[in-house]
N, C-alpha and C positions, 0 to 999 in steps of 0.2 A: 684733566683726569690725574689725580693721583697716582703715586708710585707705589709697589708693593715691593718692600726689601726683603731679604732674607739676613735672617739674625743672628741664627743657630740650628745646625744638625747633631741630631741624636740617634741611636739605634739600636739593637741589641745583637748580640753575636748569633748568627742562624745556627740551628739546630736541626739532627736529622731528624726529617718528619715522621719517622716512626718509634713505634714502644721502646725501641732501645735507646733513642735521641736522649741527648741532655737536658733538653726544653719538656721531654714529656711531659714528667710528674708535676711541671709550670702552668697554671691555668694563666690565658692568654688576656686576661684586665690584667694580671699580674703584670707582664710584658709592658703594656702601655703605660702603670701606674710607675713602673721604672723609672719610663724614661720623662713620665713628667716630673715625677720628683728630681731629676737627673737635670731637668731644663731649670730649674727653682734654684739648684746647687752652683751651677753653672754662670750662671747670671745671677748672684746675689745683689746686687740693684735694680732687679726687675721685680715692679710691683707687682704681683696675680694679680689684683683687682683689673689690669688693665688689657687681662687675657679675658678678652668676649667670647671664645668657642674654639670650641677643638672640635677638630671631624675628623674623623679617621675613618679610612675606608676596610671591608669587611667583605670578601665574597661569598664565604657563608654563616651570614648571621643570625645564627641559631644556638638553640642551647646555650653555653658557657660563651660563645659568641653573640647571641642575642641581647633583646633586653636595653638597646642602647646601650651599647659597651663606652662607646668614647663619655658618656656621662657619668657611666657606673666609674670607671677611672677620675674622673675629674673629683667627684666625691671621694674616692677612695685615696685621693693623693693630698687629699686637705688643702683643694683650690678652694677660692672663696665659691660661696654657693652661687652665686652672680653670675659662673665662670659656666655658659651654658655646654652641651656634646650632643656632637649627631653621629652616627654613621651614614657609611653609604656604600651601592654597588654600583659597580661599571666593570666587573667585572676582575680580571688580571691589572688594569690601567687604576685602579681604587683609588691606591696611594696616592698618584699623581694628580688624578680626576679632583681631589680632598684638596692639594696642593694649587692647583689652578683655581677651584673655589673658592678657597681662603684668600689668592692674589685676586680675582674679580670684586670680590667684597670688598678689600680693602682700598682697589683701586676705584671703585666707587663710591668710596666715602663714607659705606655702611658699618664698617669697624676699622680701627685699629692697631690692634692684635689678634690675632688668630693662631694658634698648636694645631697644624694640621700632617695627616699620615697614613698610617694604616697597621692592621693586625693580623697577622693570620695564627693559629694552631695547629696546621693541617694536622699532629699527631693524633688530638685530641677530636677535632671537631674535623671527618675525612671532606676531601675536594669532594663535589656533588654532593654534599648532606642533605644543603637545603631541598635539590628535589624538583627543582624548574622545572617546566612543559617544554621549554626549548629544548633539553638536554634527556628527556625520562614519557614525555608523549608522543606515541606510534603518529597520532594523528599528525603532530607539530613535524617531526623528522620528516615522514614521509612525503609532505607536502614545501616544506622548505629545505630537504637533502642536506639535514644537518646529521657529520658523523663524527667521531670524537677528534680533537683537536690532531693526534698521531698522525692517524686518516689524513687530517686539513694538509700537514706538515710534508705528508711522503706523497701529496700531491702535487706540491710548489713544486717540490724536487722530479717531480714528473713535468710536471708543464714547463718549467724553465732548466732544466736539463742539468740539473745539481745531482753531483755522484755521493755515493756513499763514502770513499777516500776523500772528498773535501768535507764532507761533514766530518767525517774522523777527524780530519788534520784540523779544523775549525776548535772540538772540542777538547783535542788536545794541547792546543794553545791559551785556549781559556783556562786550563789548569794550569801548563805553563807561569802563565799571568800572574795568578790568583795565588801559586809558592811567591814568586819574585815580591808580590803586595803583603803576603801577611810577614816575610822575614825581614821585609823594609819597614813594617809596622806602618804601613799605608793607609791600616783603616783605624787606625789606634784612637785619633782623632774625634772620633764618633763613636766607637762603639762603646756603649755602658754594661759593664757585667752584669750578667741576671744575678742575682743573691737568694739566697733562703731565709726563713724570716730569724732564723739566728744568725744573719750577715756572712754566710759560709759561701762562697763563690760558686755557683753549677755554673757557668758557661763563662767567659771571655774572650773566646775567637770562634770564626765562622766553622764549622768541625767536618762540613763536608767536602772541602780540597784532598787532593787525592794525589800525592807528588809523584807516585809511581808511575801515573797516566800518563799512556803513550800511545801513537797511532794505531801502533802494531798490534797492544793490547786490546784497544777497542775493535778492530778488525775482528775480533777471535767473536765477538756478541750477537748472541741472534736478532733479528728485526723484531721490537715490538708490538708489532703494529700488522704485520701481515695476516695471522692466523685469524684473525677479528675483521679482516677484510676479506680477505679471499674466501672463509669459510663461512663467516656472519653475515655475509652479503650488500655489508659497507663499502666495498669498491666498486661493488657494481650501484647503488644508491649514486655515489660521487658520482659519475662517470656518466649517470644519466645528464647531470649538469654539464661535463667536460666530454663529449662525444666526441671530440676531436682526437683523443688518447686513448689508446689499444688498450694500455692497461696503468697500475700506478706498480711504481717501483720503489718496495720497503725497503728503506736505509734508515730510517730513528729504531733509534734501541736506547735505554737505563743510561747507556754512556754520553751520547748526545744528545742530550735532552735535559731539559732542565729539572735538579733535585729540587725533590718534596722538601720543604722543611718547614720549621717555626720561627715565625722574628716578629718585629715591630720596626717601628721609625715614627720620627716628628721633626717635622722642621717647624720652626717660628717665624710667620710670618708676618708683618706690621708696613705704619705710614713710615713716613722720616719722621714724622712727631711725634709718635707714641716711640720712637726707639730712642729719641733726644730726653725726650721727658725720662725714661728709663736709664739715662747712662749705657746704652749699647750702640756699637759700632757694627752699620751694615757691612755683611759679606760680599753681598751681591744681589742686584735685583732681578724679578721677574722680567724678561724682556718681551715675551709674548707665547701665547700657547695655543693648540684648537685643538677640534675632537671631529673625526670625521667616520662614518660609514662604509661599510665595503663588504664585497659580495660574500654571504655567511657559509659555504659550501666549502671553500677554499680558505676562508677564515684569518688567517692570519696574515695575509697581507696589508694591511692597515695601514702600520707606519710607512708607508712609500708615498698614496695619496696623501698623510697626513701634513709628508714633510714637504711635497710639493705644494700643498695650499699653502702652509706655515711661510714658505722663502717665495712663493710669491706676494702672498700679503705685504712682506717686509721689504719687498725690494730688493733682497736677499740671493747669492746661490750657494752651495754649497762649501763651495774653498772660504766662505767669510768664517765657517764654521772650526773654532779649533781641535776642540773634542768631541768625541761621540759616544752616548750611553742609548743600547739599541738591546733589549730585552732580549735575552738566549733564551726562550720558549722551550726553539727548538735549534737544531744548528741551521735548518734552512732561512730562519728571517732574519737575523744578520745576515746572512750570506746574499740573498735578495734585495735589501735595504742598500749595501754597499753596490752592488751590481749595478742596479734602478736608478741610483741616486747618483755614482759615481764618487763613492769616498774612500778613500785608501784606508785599509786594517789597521795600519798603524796608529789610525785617529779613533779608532772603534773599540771600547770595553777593553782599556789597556791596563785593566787592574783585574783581568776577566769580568766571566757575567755568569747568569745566572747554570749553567751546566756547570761547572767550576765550584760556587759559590752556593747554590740554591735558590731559590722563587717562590718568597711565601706571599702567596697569591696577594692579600690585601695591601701587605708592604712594601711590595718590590719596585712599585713606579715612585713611592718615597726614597727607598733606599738607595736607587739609581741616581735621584738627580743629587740627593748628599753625597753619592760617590763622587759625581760628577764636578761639585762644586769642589771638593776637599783636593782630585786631582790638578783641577784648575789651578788652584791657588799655589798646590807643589810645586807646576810647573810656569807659574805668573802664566797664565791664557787667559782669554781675556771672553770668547763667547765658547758656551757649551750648551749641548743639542741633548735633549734626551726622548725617547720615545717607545711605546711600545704594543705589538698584537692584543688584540682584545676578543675574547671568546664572543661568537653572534657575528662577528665580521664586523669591528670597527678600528681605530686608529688613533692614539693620543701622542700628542709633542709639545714639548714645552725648551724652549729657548731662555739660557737665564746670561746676565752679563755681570762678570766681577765688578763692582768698587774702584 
């Protein structure tokens, strides 16, 4: 079997997800046709002809999102026509899901190049637009105790006995983090300014860090999440599934949680032939990845089974692992993930994550594992781990190794 390298990461600076964000007035093919022209600039001895497909992942692909977005971009960026685009949903895990399909193709022999990623606009096109029966049918909830993600999150924290003061202190270190990354210019490396089409800069850094953020601060914020359970009769829904628990206990709130915003990502992924023929030097290759199912009520527990099938497949346990890039959702799933697994913080989102940063849904499991690789390299590590919750109860990881 062939290997699947990784070539190049790209990205664009996230954006708050709402009317006042800098990304707004940005229609999101804009965002992706960025950063393919941004991979074209980047690597002037890569031939396009010998990019076979872009996929880009899209949670909701509709309107200004619809339409095969990853192909409307590729057209739009004056790839050759050859150069085919898919989208796809897997939910919050897109990016990644895009990134693992592009390594199984390629590790299969079926191409040689592949731009794969993802896009979100949330400002533009809101989370749930598209409308699913999982998420919007009496019949589908009632019968599968599906209740909003919040709900999923302040029930970890119920069952496994996570306080409100550790999710504070969790989300306060993520900002921590994420000042200490952008005044190190940590993510300098990857990310490509969005421009206007007279070349005028709207964005160049991630805009939702928050340097004032402090324990104490987030302490003062009401529970998001209670008034919709106790009163809308979502915790009692949950709870028919978890009868073991009196009741759930609201600690996510705006601060611990992960921001709305707007971004993109693309990594290039190829053989060792197609990147020889091109004049490029691998980063790092895929070292192995899976997708695994998990109970949809509770929801966001995913990464834990994922990452115990992933390091047994491999022979693997945990301590072979140098870095860790584990989705901030919410503050409970890192918090779970390290608990479960046994990994120390210090190896965990140490450039923060997504409460810090923000989580635009399609792109996030792309822009984690380019984080992941970029830190690698800062600090010569040699294996990193990335993974993330998936809305419906599932689990995605991927394992990549430096060069």
């Amino acid at each position: 079997m062939a290997e699947a390298y990784i070539y190049d990461f790209v990205r664009t600076p996230r954006g708050r997800g709402k009317s006042d964000g800098s990304l707004h007035e940005v229609q999101p093919v804009h965002l992706l046709t960025t950063l393919l022209n941004a991979i074209k600039q980047r690597n002037p001895s890569l031939d396009p002809n010998i990019v076979e497909d872009v996929i880009s992942g899209c949670v909701a692909p509709i309107g200004e999102q619809g339409a095969d977005i990853a192909r409307t971009a590729v057209l739009d960026a004056g790839f050759n026509e050859a150069t085919a685009g898919v989208q796809l949903n897997r939910f919050c895990s897109s990016g990644l899901e895009a990134i693992n399909m592009a390594a199984a193709v390629v590790m299969a022999g079926q191409s040689e190049m592949i731009l794969a990623g993802g896009v979100e606009s949330m400002s533009r096109v809101p989370m749930g637009a598209d409308g699913g029966a999982m998420f919007t049918s009496p019949d589908m909830i009632s019968k599968l105790k599906i209740v909003p993600q919040g709900i999923s999150a302040d029930l970890i924290a119920s069952k496994y006995g996570f306080t409100r003061a550790e999710a504070d202190a969790l989300a306060a270190e993520s900002h921590r983090r994420a000042v200490i990354a952008q005044k190190e210019n940590r993510f300098a490396n990857a990310i490509i300014p969005v421009k206007d089409f007279l070349g005028f800069t709207i964005l160049d850094r991630d805009e939702g860090v928050r340097p004032e953020t402090t324990q104490e601060s987030l302490s003062k914020l009401a529970p998001s999440f209670q008034m919709m359970g106790e009163m809308g009769g979502l915790d009692a829904l949950a709870l028919q599934k978890y009868p073991e628990l009196n009741k759930i206990n609201h600690i996510h709130h705006a601060g611990n949680s992960s921001q709305i915003v707007d971004g993109a990502a693309l990594m290039m992924i190829g053989s060792k032939r197609a990147g020889e023929k091109s004049g490029l030097k691998p980063r790092a290759k895929i070292h192995s990845f899976t997708i695994v199912g998990s109970e949809p009520t509770i929801m966001l527990t995913g990464p834990v089974p994922a990452a115990q099938k992933l390091f047994k497949r491999n022979g693997m346990k945990p301590s072979d692992i140098d870095l860790y890039e584990v989705n901030e959702a919410f503050a409970v799933v890192p918090m779970l993930f390290m608990q479960a697994i046994g990994v120390d913080a210090s190896k965990v989102n140490v450039n923060g994550g997504a409460i810090a940063l923000g989580h635009p849904l399609g792109a996030t499991g792309a822009i984690i594992l380019g984080t992941l690789l970029d830190e690698m390299e800062r600090q010569d590590k040699q294996l990193g781990f990335a993974t993330l919750c998936i809305g419906g109860g599932m689990g995605i990881a991927t394992i990549i190794e430096r060069i």
